[in-house]
N, C-alpha and C positions, 0 to 999 in steps of 0.2 A: 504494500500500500504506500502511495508516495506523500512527500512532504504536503505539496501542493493538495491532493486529494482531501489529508485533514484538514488542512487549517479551510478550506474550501465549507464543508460539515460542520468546522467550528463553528466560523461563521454565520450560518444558514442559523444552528441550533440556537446561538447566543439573538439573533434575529426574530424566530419565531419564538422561542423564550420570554423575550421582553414583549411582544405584543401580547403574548396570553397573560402574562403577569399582570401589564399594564390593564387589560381587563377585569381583573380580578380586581384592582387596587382599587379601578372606579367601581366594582361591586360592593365594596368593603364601605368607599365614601357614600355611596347611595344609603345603604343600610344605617350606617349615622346618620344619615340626614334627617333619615325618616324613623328615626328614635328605636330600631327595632335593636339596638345595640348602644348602649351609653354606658356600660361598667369599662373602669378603669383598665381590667386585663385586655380587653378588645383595645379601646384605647393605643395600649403600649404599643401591640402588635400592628395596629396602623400605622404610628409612626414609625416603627421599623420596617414596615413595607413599602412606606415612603423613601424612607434612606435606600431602600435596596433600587428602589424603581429610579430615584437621582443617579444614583452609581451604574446602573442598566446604560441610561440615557448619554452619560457622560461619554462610558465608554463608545456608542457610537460617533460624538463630537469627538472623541480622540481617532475616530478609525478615518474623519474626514478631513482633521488637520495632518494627516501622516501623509496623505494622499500627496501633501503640500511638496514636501522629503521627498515624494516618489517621484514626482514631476523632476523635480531640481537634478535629483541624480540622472535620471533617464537625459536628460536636454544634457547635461556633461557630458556622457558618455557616446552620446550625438554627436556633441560638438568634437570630436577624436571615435569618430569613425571606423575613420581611412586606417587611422592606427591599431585598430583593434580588429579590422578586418583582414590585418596581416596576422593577427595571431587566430585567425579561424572564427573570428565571434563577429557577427551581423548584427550589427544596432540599426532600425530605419530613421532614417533623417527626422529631423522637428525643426518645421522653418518656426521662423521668430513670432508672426501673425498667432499661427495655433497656439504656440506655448505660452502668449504675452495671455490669448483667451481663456486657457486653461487655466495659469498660476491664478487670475484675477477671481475668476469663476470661484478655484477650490478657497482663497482666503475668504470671501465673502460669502458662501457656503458654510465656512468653519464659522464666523462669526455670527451669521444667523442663529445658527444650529446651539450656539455656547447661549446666546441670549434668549434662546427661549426656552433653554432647562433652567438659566438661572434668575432669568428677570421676570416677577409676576407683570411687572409693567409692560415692560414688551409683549408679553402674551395678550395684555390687556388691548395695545396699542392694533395688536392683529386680530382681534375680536372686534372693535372698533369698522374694520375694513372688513372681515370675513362676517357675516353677520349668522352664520352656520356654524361657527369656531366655536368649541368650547375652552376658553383658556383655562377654565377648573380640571379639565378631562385630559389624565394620563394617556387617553387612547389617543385623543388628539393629537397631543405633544410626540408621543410618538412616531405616528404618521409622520408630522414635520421631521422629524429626525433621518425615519428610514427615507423618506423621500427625497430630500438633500445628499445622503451617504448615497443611494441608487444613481441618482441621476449624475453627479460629480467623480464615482468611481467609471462608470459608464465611458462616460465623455474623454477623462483622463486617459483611460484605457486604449480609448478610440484613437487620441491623440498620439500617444507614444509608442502604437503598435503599427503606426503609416499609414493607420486615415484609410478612404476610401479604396484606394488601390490595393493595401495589403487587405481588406476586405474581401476583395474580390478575389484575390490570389488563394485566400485559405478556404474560401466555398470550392474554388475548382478542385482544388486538392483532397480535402475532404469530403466533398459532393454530402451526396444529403445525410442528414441522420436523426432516421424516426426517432430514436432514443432520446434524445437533446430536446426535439421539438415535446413528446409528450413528457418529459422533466420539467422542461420553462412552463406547460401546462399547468401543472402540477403542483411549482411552488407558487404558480399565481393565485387559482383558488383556493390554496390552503390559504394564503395574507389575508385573502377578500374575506373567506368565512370566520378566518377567525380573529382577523381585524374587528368585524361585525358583534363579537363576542357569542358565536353559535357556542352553542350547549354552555356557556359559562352566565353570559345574561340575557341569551335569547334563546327561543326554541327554535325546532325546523321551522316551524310556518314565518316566526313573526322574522327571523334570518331572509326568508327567500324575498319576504316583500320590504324589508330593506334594503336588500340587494338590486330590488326592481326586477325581481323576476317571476318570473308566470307561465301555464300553459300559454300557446300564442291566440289571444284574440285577434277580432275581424277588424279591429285598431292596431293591432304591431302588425299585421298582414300588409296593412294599408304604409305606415310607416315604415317596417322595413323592404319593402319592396321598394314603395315610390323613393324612399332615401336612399337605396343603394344606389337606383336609377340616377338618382339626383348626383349622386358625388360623382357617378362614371361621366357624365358630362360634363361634370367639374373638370375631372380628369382632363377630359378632351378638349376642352374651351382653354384649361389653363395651358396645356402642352403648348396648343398652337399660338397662343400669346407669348408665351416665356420665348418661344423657338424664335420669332419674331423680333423682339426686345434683345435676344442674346445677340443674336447674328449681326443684330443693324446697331448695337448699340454697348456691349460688352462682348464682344469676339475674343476676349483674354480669358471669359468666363466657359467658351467652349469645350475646356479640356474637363473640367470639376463637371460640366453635364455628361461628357461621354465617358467619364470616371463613374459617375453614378449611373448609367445606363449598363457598362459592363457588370456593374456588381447587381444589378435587377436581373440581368441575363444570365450571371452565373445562378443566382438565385433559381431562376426558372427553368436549365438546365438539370441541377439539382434534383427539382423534384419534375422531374418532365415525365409524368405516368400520371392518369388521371387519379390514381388511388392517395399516390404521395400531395398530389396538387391539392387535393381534397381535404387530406390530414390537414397541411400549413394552415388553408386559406379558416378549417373551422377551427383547429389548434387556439390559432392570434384573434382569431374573433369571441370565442370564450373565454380564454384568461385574457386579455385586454382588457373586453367590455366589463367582465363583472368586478375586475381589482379597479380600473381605472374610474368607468361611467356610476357601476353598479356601488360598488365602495367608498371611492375615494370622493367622488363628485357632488354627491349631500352634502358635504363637511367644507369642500374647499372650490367650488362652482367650478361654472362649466372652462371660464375661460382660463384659471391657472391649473388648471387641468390637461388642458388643450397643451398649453404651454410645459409640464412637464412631460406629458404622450410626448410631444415633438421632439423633444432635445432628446427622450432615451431613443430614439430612432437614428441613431448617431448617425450613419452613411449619407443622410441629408443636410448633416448640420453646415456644412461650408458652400452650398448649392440653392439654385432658386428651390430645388425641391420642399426646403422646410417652408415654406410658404404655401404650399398646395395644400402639404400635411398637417400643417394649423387648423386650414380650410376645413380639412377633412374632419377632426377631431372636433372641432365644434360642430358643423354637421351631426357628428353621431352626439355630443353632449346634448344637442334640442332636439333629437329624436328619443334618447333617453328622458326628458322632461317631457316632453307633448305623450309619450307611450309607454315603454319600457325601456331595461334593458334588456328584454329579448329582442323585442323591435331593434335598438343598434346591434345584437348581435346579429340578426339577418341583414341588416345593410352590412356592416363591417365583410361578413363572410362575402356578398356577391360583390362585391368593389373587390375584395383579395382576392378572389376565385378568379373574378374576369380578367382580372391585369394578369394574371396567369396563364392564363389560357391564351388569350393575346398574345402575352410573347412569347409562350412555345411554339403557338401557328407562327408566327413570324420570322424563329428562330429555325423551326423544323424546313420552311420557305425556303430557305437563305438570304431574306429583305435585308 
């Protein structure tokens, strides 16, 4: 079993540890609130739940200041390459742009993340703007936590391993793997449900309709049909605009589009069997929608939502593409509001499934 492997598990466990705790801890505060517990021994045992749930928290703010240290090293060992490619060791490049993006990102990341384990105010100041925010609620705080460590390890990662191009390079190599895709499955709706506090403060039923989920009515029929319909035009409208804008008016931004088209096509080469196209397209459409729309979107709205979906999508982040995929993500956040989240899980899947299909027909062509 390798190094990388544990501390991978560590991770994961120390992760979903602190969310169910964190649920616990707001079970513990409900229960005083509402007087079903006022002796002193309860008491103790809160505030030690407290302590332990600060120290949970912290240590994720320390897992996204170190992130800071991982940058710095990796861009040194960038900057001496050439040197290190003569003793057999391959660093990819980090021009100055991503790296100045990255450091700026993880400190201000870190600093978030530190102020709002430590400052009731600050929390206060984000309840002010989030009007869904609970700043009383550990589950809350947490959320902000894991969501900052996610999306900044992500990005970081993105950055120091060559960006789009080594992207594409390690799909070809690797080609597809069912396993990976139902794993990412896997640890999505474990976060959703038990973010949600299933079996700790909710039960099955009142769990699924927090989640926004449902058999599908002849209202998600209607929404996700006509919204999937809706974003594949999107799709199509925006291509031909962006294509338009790049060519006549940022032609230095042509290479970052046909970087991000190889790595959509190695993608689609990948899974290029209807069965594997089918896995991806409902894979991402189920754990997306119910951790992202279904979970996280009550708590923190449609639009910084939108905006954390988009950034883990990392192979967009330096291309017009992050702009379409905003697009998109709001799209399914008001189809999640007007219906469900089944509703955006049937749009999400026919937008994934079609661009799928498309560019296998296209790819299979030789266009």
């Amino acid at each position: 079993m390798s190094t990388t492997f544990i501390i991978y598990i560590a991770v994961l466990g120390y992760i979903y540890f602190t969310i169910f705790f964190a649920n616990h801890t707001d079970l513990y505060i409900r229960r005083m609130n509402s007087h079903d517990h006022t002796d002193t021994a309860y008491l103790a045992t809160l505030d030690n739940r407290l302590a332990v749930m600060r120290t949970l928290l912290f240590i994720g703010v320390s897992f996204i200041s170190l992130l800071v240290l991982f940058l710095l090293m990796t861009a040194y060992s960038s900057a001496n390459a050439d040197q290190l490619a003569q003793e057999g060791v391959i660093i990819p490049k980090i021009d100055a742009v991503p790296f100045m993006i990255g450091l700026l990102l993880t400190v201000t990341t870190t600093v978030i993340a530190y102020q709002t384990v430590a400052s009731a105010s600050f929390r206060m100041r984000i309840a002010r703007r989030i009007r869904t925010y609970n700043p009383q609620s550990w589950v809350h705080q947490t959320a902000i936590i894991f969501i900052l460590l996610l999306l900044t390890a992500q990005i970081i990662l993105f950055i120091t391993q060559g960006g789009v191009e080594a992207m594409a390079q390690s799909i070809e190599r690797q080609g597809a793997n069912v396993g990976d895709v139902l794993f990412q499955l896997w640890l999505q709706l474990i976060a959703a449900f038990l973010g949600v506090g299933w079996a700790i403060r909710r039960d099955w039923n009142s769990t699924l309709h927090r989640l926004g989920l449902r058999p599908p009515t002849r209202q998600d029929w209607i929404w996700g049909i006509g919204g999937g319909v809706g974003l594949l035009a999107l799709l199509y409208v925006y291509g031909i605009v962006v294509g338009i804008i790049v060519t006549l008016f940022f032609p230095e931004q042509f290479d970052s589009v046909q970087a991000l088209n190889r790595a959509n096509d190695s993608i689609a080469l990948a899974f290029s069997t209807l069965p594997l196209a089918l896995l991806l397209s409902a894979s991402a459409a189920l754990g997306e929608e119910i951790l992202f729309r279904g979970a996280l979107q009550p708590i923190f709205g449609n639009l910084l939502i939108s905006l954390f979906f988009t950034l883990l999508h990392v192979q967009t982040l330096f291309s017009p593409g992050i702009l379409l995929l905003f697009g998109v993500s709001i799209g399914l956040g008001i189809i999640r509001n007007r219906a469900s989240t089944t509703a955006a899980i049937m749009a999400h899947f026919m937008y994934n499934f079609a661009q799928l299909m498309l560019s296998m027909l296209i790819i299979s062509e030789g266009f």
